[in-house]
C-alpha positions as a Python dict, from the first residue, in 0.01 Angstrom:
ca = {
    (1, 'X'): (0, 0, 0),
    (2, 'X'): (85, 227, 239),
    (3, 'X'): (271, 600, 148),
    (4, 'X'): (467, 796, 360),
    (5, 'X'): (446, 1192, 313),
    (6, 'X'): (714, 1417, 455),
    (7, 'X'): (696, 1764, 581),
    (8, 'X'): (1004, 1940, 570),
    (9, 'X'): (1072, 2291, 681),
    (10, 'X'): (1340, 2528, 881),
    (11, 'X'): (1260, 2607, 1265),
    (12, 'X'): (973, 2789, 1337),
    (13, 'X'): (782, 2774, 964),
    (14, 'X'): (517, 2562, 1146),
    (15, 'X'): (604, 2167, 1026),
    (16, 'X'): (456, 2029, 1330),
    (17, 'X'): (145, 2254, 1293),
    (18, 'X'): (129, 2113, 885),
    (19, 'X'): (215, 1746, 1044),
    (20, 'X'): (-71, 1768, 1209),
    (21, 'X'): (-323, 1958, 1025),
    (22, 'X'): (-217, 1710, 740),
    (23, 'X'): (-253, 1386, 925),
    (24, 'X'): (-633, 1533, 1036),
    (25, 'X'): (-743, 1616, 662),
    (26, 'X'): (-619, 1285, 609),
    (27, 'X'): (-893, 1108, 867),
    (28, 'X'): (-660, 1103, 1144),
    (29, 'X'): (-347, 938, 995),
    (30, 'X'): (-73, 865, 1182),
    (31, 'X'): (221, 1066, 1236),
    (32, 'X'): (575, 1048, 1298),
    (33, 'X'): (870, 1289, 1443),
    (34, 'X'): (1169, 1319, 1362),
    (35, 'X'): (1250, 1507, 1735),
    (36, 'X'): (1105, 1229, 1867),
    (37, 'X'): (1389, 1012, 1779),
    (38, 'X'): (1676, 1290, 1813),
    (39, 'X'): (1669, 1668, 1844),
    (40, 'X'): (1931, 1818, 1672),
    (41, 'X'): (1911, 2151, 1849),
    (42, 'X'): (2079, 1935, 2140),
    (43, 'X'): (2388, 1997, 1981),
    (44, 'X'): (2617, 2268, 2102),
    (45, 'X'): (2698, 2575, 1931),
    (46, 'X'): (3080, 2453, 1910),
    (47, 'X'): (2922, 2093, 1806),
    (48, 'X'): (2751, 2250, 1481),
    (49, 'X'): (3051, 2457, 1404),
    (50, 'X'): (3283, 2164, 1362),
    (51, 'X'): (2998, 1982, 1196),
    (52, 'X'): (2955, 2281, 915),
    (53, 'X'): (3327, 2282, 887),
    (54, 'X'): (3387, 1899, 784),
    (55, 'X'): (3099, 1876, 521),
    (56, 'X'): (2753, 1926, 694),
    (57, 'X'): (2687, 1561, 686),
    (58, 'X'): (2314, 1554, 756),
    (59, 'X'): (2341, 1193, 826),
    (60, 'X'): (2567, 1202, 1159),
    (61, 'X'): (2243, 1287, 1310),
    (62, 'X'): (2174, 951, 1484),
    (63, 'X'): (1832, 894, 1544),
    (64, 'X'): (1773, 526, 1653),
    (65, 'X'): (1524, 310, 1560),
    (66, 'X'): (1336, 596, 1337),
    (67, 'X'): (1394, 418, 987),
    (68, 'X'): (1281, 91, 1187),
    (69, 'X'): (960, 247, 1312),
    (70, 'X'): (874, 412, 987),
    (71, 'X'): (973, 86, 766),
    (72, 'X'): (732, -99, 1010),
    (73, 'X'): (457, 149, 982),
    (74, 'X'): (479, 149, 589),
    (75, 'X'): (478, -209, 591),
    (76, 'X'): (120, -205, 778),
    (77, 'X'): (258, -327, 1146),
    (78, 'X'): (216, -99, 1457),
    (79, 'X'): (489, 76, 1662),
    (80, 'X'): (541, 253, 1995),
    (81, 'X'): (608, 624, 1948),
    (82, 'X'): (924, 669, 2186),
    (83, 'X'): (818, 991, 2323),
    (84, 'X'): (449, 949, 2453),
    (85, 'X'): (479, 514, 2419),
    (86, 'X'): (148, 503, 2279),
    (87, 'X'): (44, 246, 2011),
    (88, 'X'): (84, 398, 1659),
    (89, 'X'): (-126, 258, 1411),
    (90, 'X'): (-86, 200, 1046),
    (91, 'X'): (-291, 376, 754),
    (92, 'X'): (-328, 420, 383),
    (93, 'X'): (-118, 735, 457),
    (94, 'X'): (144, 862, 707),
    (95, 'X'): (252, 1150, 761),
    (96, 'X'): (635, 1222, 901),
    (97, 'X'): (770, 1521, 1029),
    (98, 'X'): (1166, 1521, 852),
    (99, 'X'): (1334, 1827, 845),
    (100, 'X'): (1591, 1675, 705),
    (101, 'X'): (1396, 1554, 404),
    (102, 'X'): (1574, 1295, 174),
    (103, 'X'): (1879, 1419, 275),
    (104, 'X'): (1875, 1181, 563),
    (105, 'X'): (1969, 888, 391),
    (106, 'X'): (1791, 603, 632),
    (107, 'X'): (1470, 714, 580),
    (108, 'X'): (1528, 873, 245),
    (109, 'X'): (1395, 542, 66),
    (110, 'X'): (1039, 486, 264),
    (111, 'X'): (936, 861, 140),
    (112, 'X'): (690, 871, -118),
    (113, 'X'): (610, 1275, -100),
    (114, 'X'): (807, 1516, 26),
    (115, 'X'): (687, 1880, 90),
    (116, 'X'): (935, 2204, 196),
    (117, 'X'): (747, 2471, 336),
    (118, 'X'): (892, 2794, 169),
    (119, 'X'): (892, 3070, 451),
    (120, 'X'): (1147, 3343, 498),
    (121, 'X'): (1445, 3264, 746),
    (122, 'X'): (1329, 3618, 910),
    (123, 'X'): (919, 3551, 958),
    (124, 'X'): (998, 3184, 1068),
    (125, 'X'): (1250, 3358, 1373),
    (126, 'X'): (1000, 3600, 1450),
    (127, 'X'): (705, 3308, 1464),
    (128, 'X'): (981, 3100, 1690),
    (129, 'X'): (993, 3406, 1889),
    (130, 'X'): (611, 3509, 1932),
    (131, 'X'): (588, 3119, 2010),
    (132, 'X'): (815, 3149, 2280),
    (133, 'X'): (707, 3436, 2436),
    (134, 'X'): (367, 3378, 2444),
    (135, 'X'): (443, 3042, 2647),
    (136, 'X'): (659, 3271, 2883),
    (137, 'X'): (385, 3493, 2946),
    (138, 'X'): (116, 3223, 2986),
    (139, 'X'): (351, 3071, 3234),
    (140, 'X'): (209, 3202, 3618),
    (141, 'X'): (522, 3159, 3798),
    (142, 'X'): (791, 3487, 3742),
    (143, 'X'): (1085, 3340, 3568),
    (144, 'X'): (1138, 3668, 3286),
    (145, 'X'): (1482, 3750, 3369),
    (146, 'X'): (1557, 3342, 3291),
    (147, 'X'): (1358, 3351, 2976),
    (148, 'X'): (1532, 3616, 2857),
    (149, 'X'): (1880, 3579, 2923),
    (150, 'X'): (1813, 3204, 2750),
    (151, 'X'): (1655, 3436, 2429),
    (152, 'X'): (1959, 3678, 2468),
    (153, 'X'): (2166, 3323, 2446),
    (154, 'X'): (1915, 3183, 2137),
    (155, 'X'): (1948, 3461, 1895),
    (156, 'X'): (2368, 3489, 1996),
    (157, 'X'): (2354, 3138, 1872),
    (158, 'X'): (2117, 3171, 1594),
    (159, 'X'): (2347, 3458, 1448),
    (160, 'X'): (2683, 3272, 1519),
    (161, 'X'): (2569, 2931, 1382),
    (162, 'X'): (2212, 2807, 1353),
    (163, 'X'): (2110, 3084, 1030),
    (164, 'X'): (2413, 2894, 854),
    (165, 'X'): (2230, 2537, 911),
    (166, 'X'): (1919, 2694, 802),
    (167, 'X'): (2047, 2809, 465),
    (168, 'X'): (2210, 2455, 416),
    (169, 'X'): (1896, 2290, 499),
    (170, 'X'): (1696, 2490, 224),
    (171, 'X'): (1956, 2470, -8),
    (172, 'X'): (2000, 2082, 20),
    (173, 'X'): (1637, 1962, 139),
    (174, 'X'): (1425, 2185, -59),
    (175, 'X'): (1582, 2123, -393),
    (176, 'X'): (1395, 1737, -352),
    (177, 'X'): (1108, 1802, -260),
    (178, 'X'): (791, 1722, -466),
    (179, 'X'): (597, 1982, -385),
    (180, 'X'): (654, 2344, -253),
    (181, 'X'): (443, 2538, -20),
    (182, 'X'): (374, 2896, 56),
    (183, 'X'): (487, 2883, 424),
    (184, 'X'): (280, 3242, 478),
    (185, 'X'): (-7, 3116, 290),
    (186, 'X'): (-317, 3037, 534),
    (187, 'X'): (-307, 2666, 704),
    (188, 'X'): (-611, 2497, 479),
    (189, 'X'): (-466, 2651, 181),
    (190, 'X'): (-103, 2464, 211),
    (191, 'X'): (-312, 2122, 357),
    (192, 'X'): (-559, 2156, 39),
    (193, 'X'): (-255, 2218, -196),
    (194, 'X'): (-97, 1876, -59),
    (195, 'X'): (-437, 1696, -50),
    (196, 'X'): (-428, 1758, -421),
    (197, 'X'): (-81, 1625, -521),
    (198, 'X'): (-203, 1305, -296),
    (199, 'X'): (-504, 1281, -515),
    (200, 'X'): (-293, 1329, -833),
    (201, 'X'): (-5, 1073, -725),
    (202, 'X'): (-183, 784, -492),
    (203, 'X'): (-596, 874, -562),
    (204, 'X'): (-819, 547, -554),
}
């Protein structure tokens, strides 16, 4: 049998660095992404407004084909990641990047164990931020006014309406989850913590 574990987080507390550290302890597992299928930062600021203001549905998030390709990986068949359109193949374990946790109701019922990653809204920002930056500056060609009039535009919008969906998406997501990490705690520590409620649940 195959089991599906879910990393959940807000932006910027490191999920896809987790996703991956976690599928590598794992021997190389494979891995799935939520972005991948839809990226809900594509959304405009007046999009997410109206969206807080009728309920906060998590589930008018379309992402097509996700459930399929994660149902299909569970079930021990192989799938084409929609992104990169390599082969994806199946393991004992598989590890899915959901920020959305089980509150996203078509894949809710293929996760086995689901992990939040507990950071403050205020360090994950500031990681976010040193992320961005960094690529900026590692970029050769001049473009700093552009990068930061689009940061000048990012934090507007992170004030106005994307801290609000962050606070939802603890308050809703985390309360699930099976397992809580220390989001400032070193990288191994948070991979060995998981790699020992995997042993506990779903050890040979």
């Amino acid at each position: 049998m195959n089991y599906v574990i879910a990393i959940a987080a807000p932006i910027g507390a490191g999920k896809t660095t987790l996703t991956n550290a976690l599928a590598t302890a794992l021997g190389n597992a494979p891995t799935i992404y939520f972005d991948n299928y839809e990226c809900a930062t594509e959304k405009s600021v007046t999009e997410l407004q109206a969206w807080l203001h009728n309920g906060a549905d998590f589930n008018e998030f379309i992402a097509p084909n996700l459930a399929k390709d994660l149902s299909a990986l569970k079930s021990g068949n192989t799938y084409f990641d929609p992104l990169t359109l390599t082969e994806i193949k199946q393991r004992k374990f598989i590890v899915f990047e959901a920020p959305m946790g089980k509150e996203y109701f078509e894949t809710a019922h293929l996760i086995d164990l689901l992990v939040w990653i507990e950071v403050p809204l205020d360090v994950a920002l500031a990681r976010k931020i040193n992320q961005l930056t960094r690529e900026c500056l590692a970029n050769k060609a001049n473009e700093t006014q552009g990068f930061l009039a689009w940061l000048d535009d990012y934090l507007k919008n992170y004030l106005l309406v994307v801290r609000q969906v962050l606070l939802l998406q603890k308050q809703k997501v985390s309360v699930n989850a099976d397992i809580i990490v220390d989001g400032e705690a070193t990288l191994d520590t948070m991979v060995q913590q998981i790699l020992a409620k995997i042993e506990k649940y779903y050890g040979d």
